[in-house]
C-alpha positions as CSV (number, residue, x, y, z in Angstrom):
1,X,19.8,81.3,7.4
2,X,22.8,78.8,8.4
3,X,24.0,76.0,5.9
4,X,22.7,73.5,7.6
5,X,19.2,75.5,7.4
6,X,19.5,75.6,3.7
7,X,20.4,72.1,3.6
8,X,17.4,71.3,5.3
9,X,15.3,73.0,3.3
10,X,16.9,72.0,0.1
11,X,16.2,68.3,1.4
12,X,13.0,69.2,2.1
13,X,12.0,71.1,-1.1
14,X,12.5,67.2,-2.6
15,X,9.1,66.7,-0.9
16,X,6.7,69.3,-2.0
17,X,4.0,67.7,-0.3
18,X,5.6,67.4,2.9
19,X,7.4,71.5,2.6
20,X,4.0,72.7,3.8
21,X,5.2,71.5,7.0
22,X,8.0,74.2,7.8
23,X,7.7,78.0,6.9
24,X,11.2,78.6,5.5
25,X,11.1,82.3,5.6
26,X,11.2,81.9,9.4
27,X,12.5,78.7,9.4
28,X,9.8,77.2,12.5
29,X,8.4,73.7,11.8
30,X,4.4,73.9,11.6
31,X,2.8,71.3,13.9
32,X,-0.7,71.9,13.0
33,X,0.6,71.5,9.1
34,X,2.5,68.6,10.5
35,X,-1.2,67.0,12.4
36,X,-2.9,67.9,9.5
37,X,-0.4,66.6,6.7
38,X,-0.3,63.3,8.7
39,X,-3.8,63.0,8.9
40,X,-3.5,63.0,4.6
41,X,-0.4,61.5,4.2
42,X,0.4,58.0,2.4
43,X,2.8,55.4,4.1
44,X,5.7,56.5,2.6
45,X,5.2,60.3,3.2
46,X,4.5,59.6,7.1
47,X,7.8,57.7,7.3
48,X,9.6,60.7,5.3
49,X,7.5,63.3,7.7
50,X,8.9,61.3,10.8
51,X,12.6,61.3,9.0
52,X,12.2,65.1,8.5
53,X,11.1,66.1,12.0
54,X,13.4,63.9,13.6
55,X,16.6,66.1,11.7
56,X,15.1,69.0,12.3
57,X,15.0,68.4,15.9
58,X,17.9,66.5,16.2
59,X,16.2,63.8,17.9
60,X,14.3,60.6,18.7
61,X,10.2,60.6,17.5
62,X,7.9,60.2,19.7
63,X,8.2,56.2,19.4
64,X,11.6,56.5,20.3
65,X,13.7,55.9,16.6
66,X,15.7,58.0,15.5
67,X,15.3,57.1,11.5
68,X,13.3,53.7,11.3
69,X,15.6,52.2,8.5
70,X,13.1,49.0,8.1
71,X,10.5,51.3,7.3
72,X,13.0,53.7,5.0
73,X,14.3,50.5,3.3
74,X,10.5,50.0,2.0
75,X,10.2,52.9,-0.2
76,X,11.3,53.2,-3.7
77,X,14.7,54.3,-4.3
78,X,14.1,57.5,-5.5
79,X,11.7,58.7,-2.6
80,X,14.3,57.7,0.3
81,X,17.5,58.6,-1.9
82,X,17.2,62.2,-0.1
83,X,17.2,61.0,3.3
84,X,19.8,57.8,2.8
85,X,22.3,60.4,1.0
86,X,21.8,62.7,4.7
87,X,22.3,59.9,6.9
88,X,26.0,59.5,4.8
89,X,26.4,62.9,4.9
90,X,24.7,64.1,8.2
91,X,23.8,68.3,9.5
92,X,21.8,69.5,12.0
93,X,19.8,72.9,11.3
């Protein structure tokens, strides 16, 4: 596993509800775990899901943000701390 992989998961692992989303053994994201989570999920884990997938793929969402900081900016501090300290500190897995 590379360090950005473990830094992933490590970020990731802050969101135990959300980790059901990836296997980490073979590091592959789960899309049917990712439907199915979404289907479940509250506001604030959705926007976290969306923040997740979008680092993990190193890209835009399907609607076309990258990170939707409005949406970030609404959650308590201690559930978008994670992702505000990787967008100072930015890696790619």
């Amino acid at each position: 596993m590379s360090t950005e992989q473990e830094k992933f998961f490590t970020l990731l692992n802050q969101y135990p509800n959300l980790a059901v989303c990836w296997n980490e053994q073979k590091r592959e994201i789960r899309p049917r775990m990712i439907n199915r989570t979404n289907a479940l999920a509250s506001t604030g884990e959705k926007v976290i899901l969306a923040c997740l997938q979008c680092i993990w793929y190193g890209q835009a969402s399907d609607s076309g943000t990258f990170i939707d900081i409005t949406q970030l900016a609404q959650l308590s501090d201690q559930y978008k701390r994670p992702i505000v300290e990787w967008l100072i500190n930015p890696f790619w897995p």
